[in-house]
C-alpha positions in Angstrom: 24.7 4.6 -14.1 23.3 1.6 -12.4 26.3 -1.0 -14.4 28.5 1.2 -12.3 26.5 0.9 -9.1 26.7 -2.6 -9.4 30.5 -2.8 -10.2 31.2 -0.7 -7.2 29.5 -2.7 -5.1 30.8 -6.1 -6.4 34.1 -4.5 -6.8 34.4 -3.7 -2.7 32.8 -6.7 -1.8 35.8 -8.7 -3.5 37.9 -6.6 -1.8 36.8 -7.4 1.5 36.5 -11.1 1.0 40.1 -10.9 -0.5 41.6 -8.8 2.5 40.0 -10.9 4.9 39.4 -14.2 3.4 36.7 -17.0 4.3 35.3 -18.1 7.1 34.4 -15.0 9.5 30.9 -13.9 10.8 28.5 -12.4 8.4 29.3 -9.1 10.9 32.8 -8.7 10.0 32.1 -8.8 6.4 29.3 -6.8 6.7 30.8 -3.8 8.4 33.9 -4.3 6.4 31.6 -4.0 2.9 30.0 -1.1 4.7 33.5 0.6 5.3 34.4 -0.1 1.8 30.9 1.2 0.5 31.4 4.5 2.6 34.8 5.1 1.3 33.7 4.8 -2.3 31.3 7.7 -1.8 27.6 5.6 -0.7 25.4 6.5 2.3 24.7 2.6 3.4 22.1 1.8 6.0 22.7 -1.5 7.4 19.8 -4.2 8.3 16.8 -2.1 7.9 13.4 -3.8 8.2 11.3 -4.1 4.8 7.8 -5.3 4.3 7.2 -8.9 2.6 4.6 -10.6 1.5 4.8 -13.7 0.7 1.6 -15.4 -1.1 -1.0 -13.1 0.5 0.8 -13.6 3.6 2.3 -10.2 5.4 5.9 -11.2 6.9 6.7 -9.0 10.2 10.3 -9.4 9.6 11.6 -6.4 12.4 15.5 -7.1 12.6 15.6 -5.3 16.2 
């Protein structure tokens, strides 16, 4: 199940990147992959904030 996660997702991202080609801001690609994602059946949540610690140290990463 997960081998055909994975090929979904790399499957629409090179789709995106071949419809739109290089050099655009991370945000076109992003909502474009997100589109693609949503169309192939996935609920996608975009830039959500996740804990990290890095060597003992907590990482406030909040991505408002």
């Amino acid at each position: 199940m997960s081998n055909q996660i994975t090929e979904n997702i790399i499957g629409a991202a090179i789709e995106v990147h071949k419809t739109l080609g290089p050099g655009l801001l991370e945000s076109a690609y992003q909502n474009c992959l997100i589109y693609e994602l949503n169309s192939l059946g996935y609920t996608v949540s975009k830039e959500i904030s996740l804990p990290i610690v890095y060597k003992k140290m907590k990482l406030d990463l909040d991505t408002e």
